[in-house]
Rosetta silent file (secondary structure, phi, psi, omega in degrees, C-alpha in Angstrom):
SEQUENCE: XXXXXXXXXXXXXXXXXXXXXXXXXXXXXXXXXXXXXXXXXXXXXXXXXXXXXXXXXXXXXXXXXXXXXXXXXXXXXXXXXXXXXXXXXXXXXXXXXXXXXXXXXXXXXX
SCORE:     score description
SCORE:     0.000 S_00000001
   1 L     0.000  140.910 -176.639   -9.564  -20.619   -9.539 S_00000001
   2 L   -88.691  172.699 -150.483  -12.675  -18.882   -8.940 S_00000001
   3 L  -112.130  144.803 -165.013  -14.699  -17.080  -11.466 S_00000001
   4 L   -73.947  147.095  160.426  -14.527  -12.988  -11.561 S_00000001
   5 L  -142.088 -168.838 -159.008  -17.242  -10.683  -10.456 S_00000001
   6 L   -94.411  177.098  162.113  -17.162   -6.968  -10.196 S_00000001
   7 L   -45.589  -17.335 -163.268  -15.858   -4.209   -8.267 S_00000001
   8 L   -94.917  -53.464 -133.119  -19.315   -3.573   -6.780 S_00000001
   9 L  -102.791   30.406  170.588  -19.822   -6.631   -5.043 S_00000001
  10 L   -59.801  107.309  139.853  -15.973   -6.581   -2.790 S_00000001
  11 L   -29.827  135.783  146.474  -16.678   -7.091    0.590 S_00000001
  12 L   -43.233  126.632  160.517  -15.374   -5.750    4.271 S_00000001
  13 L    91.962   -8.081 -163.563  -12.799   -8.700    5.299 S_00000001
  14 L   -97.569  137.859 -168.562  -11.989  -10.056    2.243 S_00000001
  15 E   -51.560  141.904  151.872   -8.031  -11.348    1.386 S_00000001
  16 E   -97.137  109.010 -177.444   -5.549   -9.175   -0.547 S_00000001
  17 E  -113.669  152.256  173.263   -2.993  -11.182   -1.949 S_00000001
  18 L   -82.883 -163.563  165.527   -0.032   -9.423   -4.178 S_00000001
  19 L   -24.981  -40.065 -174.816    1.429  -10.343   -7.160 S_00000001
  20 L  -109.719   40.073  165.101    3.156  -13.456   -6.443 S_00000001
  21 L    74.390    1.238  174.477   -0.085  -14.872   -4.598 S_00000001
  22 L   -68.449  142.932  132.365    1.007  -14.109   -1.031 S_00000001
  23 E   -50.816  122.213 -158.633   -1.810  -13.131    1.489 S_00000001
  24 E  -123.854    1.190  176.264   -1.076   -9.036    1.967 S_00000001
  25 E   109.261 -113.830 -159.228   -4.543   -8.490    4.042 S_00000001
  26 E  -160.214  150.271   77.328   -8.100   -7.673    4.093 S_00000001
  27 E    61.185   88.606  162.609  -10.640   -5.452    2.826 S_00000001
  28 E   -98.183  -35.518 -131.918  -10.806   -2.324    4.534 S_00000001
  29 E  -162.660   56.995 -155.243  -12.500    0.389    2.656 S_00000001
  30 E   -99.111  159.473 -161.156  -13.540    0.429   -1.334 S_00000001
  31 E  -123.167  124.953 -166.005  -13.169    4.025   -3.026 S_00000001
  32 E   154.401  179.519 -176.659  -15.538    4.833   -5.950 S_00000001
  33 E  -135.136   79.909 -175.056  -18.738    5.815   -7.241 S_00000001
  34 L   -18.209  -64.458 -156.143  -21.349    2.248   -7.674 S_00000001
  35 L   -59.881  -45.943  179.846  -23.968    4.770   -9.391 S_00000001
  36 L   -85.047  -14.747  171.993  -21.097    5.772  -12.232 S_00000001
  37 L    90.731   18.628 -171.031  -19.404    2.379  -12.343 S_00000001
  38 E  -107.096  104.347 -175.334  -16.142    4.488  -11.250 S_00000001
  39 E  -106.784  103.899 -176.020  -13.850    2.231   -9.221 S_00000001
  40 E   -89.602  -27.093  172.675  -10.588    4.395   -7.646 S_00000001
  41 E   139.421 -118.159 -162.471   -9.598    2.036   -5.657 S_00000001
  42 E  -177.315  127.684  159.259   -9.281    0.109   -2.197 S_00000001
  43 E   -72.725  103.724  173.198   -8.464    0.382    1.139 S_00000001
  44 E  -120.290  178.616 -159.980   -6.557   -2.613    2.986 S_00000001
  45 E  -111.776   85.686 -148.709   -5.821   -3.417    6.358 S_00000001
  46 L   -96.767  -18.278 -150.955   -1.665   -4.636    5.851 S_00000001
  47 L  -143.590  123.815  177.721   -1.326   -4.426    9.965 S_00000001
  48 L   -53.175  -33.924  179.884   -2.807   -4.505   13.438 S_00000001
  49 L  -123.390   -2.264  170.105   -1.336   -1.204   14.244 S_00000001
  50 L   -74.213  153.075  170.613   -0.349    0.128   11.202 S_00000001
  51 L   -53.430  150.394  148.007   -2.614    2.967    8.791 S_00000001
  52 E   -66.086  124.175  175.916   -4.632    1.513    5.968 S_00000001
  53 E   -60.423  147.470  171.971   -3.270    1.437    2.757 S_00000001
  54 E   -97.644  113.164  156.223   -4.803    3.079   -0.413 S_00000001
  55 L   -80.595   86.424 -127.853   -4.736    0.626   -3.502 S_00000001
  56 L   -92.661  128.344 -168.695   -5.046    2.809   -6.299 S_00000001
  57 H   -41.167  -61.995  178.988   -7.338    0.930   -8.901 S_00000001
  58 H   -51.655  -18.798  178.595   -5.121    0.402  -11.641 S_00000001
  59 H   -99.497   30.747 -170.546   -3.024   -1.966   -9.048 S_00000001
  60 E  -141.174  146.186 -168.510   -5.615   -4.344   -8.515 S_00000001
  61 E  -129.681  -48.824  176.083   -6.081   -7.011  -10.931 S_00000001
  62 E  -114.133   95.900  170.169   -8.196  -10.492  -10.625 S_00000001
  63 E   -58.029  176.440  140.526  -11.680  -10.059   -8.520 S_00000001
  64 E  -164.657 -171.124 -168.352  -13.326  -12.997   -7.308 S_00000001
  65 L   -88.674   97.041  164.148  -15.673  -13.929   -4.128 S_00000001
  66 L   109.372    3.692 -155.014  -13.677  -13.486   -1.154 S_00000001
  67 E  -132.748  141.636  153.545  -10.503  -12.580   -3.108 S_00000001
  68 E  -156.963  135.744 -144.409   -8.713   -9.876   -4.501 S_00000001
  69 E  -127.774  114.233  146.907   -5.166  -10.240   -6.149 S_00000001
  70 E   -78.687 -179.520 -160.873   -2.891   -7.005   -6.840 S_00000001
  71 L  -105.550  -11.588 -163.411   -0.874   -6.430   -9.681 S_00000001
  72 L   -92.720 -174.658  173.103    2.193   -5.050   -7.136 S_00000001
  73 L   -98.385  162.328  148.359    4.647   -7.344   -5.059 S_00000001
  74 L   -34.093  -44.517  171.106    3.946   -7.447   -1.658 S_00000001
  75 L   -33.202  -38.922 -150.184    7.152   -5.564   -0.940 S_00000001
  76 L   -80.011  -24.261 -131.767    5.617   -2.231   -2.515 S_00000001
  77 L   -74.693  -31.573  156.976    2.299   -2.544   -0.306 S_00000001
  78 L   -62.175    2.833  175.173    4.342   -0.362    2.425 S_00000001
  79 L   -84.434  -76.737  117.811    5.093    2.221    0.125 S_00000001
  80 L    54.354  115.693  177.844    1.283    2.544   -0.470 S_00000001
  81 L   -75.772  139.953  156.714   -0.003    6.206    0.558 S_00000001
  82 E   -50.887  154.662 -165.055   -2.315    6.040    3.646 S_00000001
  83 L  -105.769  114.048 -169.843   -5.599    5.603    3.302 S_00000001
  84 L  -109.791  155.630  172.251   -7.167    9.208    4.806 S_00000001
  85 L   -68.005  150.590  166.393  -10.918   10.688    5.229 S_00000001
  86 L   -60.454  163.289 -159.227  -11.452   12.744    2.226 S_00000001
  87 L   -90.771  161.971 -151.451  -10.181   16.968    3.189 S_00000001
  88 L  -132.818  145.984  178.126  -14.393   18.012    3.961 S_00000001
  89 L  -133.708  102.552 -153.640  -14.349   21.565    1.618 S_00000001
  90 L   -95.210  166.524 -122.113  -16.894   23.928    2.738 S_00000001
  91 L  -158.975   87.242  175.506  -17.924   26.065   -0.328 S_00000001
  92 L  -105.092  136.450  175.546  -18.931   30.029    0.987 S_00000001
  93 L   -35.396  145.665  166.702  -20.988   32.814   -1.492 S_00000001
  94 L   -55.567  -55.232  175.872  -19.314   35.136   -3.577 S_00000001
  95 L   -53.290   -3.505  174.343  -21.790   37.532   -2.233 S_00000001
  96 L   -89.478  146.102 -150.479  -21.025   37.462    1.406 S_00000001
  97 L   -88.470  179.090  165.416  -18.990   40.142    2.861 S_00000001
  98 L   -67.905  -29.117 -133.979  -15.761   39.610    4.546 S_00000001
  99 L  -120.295  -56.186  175.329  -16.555   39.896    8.411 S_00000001
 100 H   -41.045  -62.306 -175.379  -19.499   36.807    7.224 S_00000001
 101 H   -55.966   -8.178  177.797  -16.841   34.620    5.909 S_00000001
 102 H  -104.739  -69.592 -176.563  -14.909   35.212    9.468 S_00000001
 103 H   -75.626    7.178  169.372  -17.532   34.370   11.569 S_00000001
 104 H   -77.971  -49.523 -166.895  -19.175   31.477    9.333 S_00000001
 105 H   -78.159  -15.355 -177.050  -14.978   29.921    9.226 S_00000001
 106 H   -92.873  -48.090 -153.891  -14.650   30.695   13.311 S_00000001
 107 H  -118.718    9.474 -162.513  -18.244   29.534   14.610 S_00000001
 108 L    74.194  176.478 -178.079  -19.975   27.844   11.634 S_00000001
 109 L   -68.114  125.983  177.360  -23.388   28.421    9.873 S_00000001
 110 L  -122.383    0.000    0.000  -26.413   28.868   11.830 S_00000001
């Protein structure tokens, strides 16, 4: 068994295995914030044609170098909400009239 390292230094490509030690797939995507130490979780790649899965942090359990072992069964990993671009949230002044906020939301900012 290989010796742990962090959250930080997970890889593109790297094995997912579940619970019982099965290979469950690779490395798609990790979700967090390095600069705060805040690790949300992980993207994998379960399927050639299938979405990516979201691993929610709390299901993933023993890092290591090249490795990363959930806490789930395999079974569950299709249950697993897709993995989506974050919703993009544009953010307009209080101070802007109505008839702004309709053409800034129809043609954008210029």
């Amino acid at each position: 068994m290989a010796d742990p390292v962090a959250w930080k230094v997970i890889e593109r490509g790297w094995r997912v295995y579940d619970a019982g030690g099965q290979e469950v797939g690779t490395i798609d995507q990790l979700v967090g914030d390095a600069e705060a130490d805040i690790f949300d979780g992980l993207a994998i790649d379960d399927s050639v044609l299938g979405p990516k899965k979201y691993v929610p942090s709390e299901n993933v359990g023993r890092i290591e170098e090249g490795a990363v072992h959930l806490t789930i069964p395999g079974d569950r990993i299709g249950t697993l909400e897709d993995m989506r671009a974050a919703p993009q949230e544009e953010i307009l002044p209080d101070a802007s009239s109505w008839y702004q906020r309709l053409a800034w939301t129809l043609f954008g900012r210029r």
